[in-house]
Every structure is written in C-alpha cells, then in structure tokens.
PLY file of the C-alpha trace (Angstrom):
ply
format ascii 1.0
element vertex 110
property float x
property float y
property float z
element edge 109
property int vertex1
property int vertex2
end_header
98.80 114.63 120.59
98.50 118.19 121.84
101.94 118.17 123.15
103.60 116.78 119.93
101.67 119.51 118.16
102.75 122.22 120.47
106.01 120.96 120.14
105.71 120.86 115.92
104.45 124.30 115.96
107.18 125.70 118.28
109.49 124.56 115.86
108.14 125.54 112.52
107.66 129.41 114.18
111.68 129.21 115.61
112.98 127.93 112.11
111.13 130.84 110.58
111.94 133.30 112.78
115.65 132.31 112.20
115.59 132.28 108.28
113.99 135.45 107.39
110.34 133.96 107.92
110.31 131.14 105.74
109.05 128.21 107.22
110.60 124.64 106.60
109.63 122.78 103.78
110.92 124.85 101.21
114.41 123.14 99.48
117.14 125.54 100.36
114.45 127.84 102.07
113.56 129.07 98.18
109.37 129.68 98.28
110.26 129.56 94.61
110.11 125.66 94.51
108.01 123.29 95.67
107.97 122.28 99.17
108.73 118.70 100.44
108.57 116.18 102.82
112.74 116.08 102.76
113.42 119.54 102.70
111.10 119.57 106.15
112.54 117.08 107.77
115.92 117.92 107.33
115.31 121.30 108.49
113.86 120.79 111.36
116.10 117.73 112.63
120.14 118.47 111.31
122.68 120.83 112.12
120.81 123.19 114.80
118.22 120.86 115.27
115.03 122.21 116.42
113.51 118.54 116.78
115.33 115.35 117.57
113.21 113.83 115.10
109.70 113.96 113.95
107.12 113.01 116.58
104.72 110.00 116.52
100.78 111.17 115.89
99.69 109.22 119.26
96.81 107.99 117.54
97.79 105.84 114.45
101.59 105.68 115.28
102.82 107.22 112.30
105.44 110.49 111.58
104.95 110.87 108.25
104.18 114.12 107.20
101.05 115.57 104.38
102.66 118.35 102.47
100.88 120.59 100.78
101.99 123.34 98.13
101.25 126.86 98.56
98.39 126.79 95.45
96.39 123.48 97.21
93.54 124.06 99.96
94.46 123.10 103.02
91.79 119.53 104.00
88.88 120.44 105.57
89.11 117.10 107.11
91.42 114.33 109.01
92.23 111.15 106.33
94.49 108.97 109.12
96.85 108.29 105.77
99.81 110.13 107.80
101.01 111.21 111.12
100.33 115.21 110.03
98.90 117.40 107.80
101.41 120.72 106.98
101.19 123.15 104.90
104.02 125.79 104.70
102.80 128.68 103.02
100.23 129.46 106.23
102.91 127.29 108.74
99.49 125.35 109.59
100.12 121.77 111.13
97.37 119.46 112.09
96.72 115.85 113.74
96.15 113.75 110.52
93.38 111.86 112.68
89.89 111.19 112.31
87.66 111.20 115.49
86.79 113.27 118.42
88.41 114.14 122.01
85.87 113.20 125.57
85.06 117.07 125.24
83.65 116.02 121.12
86.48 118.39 119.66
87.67 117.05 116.33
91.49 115.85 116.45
91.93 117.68 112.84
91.09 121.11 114.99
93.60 120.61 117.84
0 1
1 2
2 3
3 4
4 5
5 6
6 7
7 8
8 9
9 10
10 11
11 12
12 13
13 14
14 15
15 16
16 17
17 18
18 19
19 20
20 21
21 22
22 23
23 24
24 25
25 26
26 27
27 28
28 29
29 30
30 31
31 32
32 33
33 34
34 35
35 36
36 37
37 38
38 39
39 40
40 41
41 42
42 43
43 44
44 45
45 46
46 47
47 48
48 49
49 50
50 51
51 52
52 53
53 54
54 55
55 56
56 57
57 58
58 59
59 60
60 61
61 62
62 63
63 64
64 65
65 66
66 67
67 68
68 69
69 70
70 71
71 72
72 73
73 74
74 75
75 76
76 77
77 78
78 79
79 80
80 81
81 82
82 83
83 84
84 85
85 86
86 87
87 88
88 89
89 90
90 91
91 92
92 93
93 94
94 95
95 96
96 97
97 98
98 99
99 100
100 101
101 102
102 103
103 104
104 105
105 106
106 107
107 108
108 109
C-alpha cells in the first residue's frame, strides 16, 4: 500500500511539474471545471504515461478513485467504498482503507 502510494504521488507531482503545476484531474488541465475521475485517469495513463494503469489499494482490491472538488473538505476518515481518496486542488492522495498498520498507524494517514 505504501509503495502504490509512493508510486501515485510520484506521479501526480511529475504531471504537475510538466503542465505548469496543475495536477491531473482537471479536464484539459482547466482548474476552471470540475475535476474527474476520467480526466485523472487519462492523464496519468495515455500518451506519456506516467502510470501503466491505476494501482490496486492492497487492501480491498479496488482502483477506483474518490474525487473531490476543490470547494469539498478533504475526509477526515477511510470509507473502504474505493481504492483512493484524491483530491486535486492540495494533490493529496490517500489509502481509501479503514484499519490500522502492526505499528497502530491508520491506513487513511499513510
């Protein structure tokens, strides 16, 4: 989980750096509009792919992604309802996990 997190947040910091510091999500990298699941995905995984495609959450098997928009708190709190949490106005990307690690660190706070 910490690996495919590392690996998430690599590429959300390398797409920014490479489109004036707008972080995917945004359709046609416009902070104007709404961002979206699709507009992420595609982003990240065509043309000069940063991701082969979108890593598993180790825990409850899924890749589906939480979106938020830039007006909407980011969760306080882990719901299991998708691989990750994202939210592109702060580039913040969580485990969307419930539960805590051996050491009793929250998933959510990895």
């Amino acid at each position: 989980a910490k690996d495919s997190l590392r690996i998430l947040r690599t590429a959300i910091e390398a797409y920014a750096a490479k489109n004036n510091g707008i972080p995917p999500g945004y359709p046609n990298n416009d902070t104007s509009l709404s961002p979206s699941v699709m507009a992420f995905t595609l982003q990240l995984t065509t043309g000069n792919a940063y991701l082969q495609k979108m890593p598993k959450n180790t825990f409850n098997g899924m890749t589906g992604l939480r979106i938020f928009i830039d007006a909407a708190p980011f969760p306080t709190e882990a719901d299991g309802a998708s691989g990750w949490m994202y939210k592109p106005a702060t580039k913040e990307i969580r485990l969307n996990w419930t539960g805590t690690d051996s050491e009793g660190i929250d998933y959510f706070e990895y």
